[in-house]
C-alpha positions as CSV (number, residue, x, y, z in Angstrom):
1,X,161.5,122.5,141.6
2,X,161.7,122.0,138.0
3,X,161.2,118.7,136.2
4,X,164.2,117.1,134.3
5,X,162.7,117.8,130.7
6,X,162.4,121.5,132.2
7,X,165.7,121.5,133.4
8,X,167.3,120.3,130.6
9,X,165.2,122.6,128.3
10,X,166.9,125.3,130.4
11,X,170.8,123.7,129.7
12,X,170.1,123.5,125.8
13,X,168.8,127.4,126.1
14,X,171.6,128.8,128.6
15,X,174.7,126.0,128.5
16,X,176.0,124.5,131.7
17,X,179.2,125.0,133.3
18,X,181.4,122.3,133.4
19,X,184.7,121.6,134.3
20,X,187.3,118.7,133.3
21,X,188.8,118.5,136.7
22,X,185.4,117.3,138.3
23,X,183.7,115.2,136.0
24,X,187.4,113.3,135.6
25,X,187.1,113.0,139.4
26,X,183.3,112.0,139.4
27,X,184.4,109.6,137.0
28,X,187.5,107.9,138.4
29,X,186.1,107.6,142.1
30,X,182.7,106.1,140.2
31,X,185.0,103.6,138.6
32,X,187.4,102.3,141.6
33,X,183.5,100.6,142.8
34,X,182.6,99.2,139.5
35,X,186.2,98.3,138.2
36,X,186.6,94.4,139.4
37,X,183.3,93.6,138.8
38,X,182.3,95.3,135.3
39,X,186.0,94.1,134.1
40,X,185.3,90.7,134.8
41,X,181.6,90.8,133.3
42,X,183.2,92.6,129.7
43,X,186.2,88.9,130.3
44,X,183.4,86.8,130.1
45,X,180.8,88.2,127.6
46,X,183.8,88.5,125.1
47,X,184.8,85.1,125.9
48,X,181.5,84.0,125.3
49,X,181.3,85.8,122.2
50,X,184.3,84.8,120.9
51,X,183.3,81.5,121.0
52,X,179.7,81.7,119.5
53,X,181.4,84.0,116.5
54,X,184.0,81.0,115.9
55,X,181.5,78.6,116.1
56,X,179.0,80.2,113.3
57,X,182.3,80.9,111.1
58,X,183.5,77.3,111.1
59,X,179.7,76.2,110.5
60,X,179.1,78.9,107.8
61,X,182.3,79.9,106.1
62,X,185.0,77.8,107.8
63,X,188.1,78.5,109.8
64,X,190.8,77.7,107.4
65,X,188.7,79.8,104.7
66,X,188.7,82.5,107.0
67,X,191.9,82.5,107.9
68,X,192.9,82.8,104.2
69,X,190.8,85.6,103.9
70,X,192.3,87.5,106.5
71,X,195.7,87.1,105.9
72,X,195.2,88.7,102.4
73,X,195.9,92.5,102.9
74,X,193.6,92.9,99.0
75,X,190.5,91.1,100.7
76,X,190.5,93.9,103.4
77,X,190.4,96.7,100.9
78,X,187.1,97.8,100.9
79,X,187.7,99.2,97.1
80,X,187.1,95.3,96.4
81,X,184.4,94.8,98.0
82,X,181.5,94.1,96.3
83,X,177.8,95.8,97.1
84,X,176.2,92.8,98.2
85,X,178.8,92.2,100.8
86,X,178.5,96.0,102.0
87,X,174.9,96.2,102.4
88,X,175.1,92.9,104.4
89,X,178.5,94.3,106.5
90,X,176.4,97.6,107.5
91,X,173.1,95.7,108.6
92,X,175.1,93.1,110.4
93,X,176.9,95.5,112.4
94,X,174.5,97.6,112.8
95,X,172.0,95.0,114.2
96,X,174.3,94.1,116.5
97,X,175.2,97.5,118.2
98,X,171.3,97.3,118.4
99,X,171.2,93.5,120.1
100,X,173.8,94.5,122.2
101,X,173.4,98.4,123.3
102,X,170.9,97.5,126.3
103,X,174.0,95.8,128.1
104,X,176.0,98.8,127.8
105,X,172.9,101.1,128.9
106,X,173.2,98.2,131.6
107,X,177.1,99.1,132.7
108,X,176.1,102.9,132.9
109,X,173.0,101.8,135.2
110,X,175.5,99.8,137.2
111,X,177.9,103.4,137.5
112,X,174.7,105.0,138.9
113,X,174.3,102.3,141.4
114,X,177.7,102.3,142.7
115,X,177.3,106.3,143.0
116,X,174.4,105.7,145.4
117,X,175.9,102.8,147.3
118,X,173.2,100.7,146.0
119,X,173.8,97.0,145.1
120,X,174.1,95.8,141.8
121,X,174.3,92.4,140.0
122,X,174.8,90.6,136.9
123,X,171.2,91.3,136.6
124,X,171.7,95.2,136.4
125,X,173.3,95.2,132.5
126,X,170.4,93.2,131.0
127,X,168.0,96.0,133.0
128,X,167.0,97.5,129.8
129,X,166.0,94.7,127.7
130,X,162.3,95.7,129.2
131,X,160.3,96.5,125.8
132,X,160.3,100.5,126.9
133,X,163.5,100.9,126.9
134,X,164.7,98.5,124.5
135,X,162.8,99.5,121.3
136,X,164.4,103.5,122.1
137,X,168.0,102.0,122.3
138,X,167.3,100.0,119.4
139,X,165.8,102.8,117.3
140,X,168.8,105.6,118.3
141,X,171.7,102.9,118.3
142,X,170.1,102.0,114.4
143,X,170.1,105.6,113.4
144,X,173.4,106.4,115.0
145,X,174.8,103.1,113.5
146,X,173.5,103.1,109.7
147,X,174.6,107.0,109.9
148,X,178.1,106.4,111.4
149,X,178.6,102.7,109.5
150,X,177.8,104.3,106.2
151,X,179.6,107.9,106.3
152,X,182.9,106.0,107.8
153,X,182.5,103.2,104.9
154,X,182.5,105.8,102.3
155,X,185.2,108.4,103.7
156,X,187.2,104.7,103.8
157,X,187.1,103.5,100.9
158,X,187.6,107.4,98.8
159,X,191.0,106.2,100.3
160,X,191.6,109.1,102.8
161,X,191.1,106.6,106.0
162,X,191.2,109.6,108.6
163,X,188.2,111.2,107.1
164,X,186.2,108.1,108.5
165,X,188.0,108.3,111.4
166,X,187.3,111.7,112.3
167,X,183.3,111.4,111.0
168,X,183.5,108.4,113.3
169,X,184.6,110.3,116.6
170,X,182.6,113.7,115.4
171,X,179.3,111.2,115.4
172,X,180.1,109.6,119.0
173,X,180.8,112.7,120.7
174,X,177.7,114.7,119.4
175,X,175.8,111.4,120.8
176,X,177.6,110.7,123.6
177,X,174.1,111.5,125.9
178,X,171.9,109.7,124.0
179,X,171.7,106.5,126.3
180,X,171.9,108.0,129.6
181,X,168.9,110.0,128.2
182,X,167.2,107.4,127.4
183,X,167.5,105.2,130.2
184,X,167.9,108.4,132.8
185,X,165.1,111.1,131.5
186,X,162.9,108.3,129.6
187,X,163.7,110.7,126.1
188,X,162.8,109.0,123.2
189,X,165.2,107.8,120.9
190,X,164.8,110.4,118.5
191,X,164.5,113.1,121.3
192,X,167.6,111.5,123.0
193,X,169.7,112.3,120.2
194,X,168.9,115.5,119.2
195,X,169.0,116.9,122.5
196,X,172.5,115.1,123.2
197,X,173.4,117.0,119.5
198,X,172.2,120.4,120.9
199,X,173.5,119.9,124.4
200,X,177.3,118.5,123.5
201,X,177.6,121.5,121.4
202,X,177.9,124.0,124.1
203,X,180.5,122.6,125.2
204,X,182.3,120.4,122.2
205,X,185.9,120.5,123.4
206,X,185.6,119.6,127.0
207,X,184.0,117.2,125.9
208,X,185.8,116.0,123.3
209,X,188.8,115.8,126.0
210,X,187.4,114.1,128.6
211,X,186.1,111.6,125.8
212,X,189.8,111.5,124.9
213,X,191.3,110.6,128.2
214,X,188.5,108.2,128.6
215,X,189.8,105.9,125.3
216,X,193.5,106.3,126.2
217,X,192.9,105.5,130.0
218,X,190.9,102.5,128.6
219,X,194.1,101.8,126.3
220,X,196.2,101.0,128.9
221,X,195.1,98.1,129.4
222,X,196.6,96.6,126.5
223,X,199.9,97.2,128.0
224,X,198.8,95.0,131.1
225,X,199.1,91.6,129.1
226,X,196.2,92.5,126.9
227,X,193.5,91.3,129.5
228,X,193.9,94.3,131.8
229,X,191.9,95.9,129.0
230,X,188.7,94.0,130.5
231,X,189.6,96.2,133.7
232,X,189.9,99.3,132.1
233,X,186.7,99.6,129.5
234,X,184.9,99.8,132.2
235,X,186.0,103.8,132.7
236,X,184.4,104.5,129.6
237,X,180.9,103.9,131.1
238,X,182.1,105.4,134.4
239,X,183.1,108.7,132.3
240,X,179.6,108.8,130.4
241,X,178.2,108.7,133.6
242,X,180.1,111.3,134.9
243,X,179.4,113.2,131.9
244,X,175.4,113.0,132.6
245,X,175.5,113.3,135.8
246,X,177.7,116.9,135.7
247,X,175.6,118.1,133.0
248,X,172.0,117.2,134.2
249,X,172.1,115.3,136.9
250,X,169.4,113.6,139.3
251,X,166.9,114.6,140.8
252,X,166.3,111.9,143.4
């Protein structure tokens, strides 16, 4: 039997076949097991968030300045934004994606568990804080990040918004394996996303689609008094699951 860096050497050489009925299926039946559960996790780690955020504006900037600021459509223009606050915008954000990815690396662990019937807990999305996976997901979420912040920053501001839209969805799709590739097939973060590059391209439009039906399942929610988006998110992670698991697979 081949090993999985043999086997996905072999899938970047000759393709994979793949079709949207059955990773959409994969990926549905994977959520109904995590659904109740991840949903509630994503209600309470916003909450939380939410909170802490508040808390540092009202120490740091304060609310009512804040609230002024946003209310202004001219302080949301980034034409008037100066370069000190855009360097600090893009390392802010990007740090956090990094903080924060290992959770999310977390809720696709938890997919694979409930695909095996195995148990999983609160525990299972802080899994990869362990330093060997961490520093990987920190290292391709920072390149992805600085890459994607930066190229849909500029394409914003030359006032054609789509542009950055478009760079922004072209960037996630091409990377779309790099965390399960990480955490899955211990690729390095570097590795991760060059082989998630070479792989999504042989098949870019399925891809694209199922990535498509992900986001608007996930959308939904919003029209289930805004919190049945909590319930929904979690499809996304069910779908990237799917996605790996269709294309590469497990061995054990």
């Amino acid at each position: 039997m081949k090993s999985n860096r043999e086997q996905i050497q072999d899938l970047k050489k000759n393709g994979y076949p793949l079709t949207l009925e059955t990773v959409f299926n994969l990926a549905f039946e994977n959520y109904k097991k995590i659904a109740i559960y991840a949903g509630s996790l994503f209600l309470v780690g916003t909450a939380l968030f939410l909170i802490i955020a508040a808390t540092i504006i009202h120490y740091t900037y304060g609310l009512a300045n804040f609230q002024e600021l946003i209310q202004n459509p001219e302080n949301l223009d980034p034409k008037n934004f100066s370069d000190e606050f855009i360097t600090a915008y893009i390392i802010s954000m990007t740090l956090l994606g990094c903080f924060i990815r290992p959770v999310f690396a977390g809720f696709i662990k938890m997919a694979h568990c409930a695909q095996k019937d195995e148990e999983f807990h609160v525990a299972t999305i802080f899994s990869y804080y362990k330093w060997s996976y961490f520093k990987e997901l920190f290292s391709a979420t920072f390149i992805i990040s600085i890459f994607n912040t930066g190229i849909t920053f500029i394409m914003e501001a030359s006032g054609i918004p789509v542009l950055g839209m478009l760079a922004s969805i072209s960037i996630g799709l091409l990377t779309i394996l790099s965390v399960p590739l990480i955490i899955f097939s211990n690729f390095s973060a570097v590795e991760s996303i060059n082989t998630s590059i070479v792989l999504t391209l042989k098949q870019p439009l399925l891809l694209l689609g199922l990535l498509m039906i992900a986001y608007l399942f996930c959308i939904t929610g919003f029209f289930i008094f805004f919190i049945g988006l909590f319930f929904t998110f979690p499809f996304l992670y069910s779908m990237y699951y799917a996605i790996y698991s269709s294309i590469i697979g497990f061995n054990d």
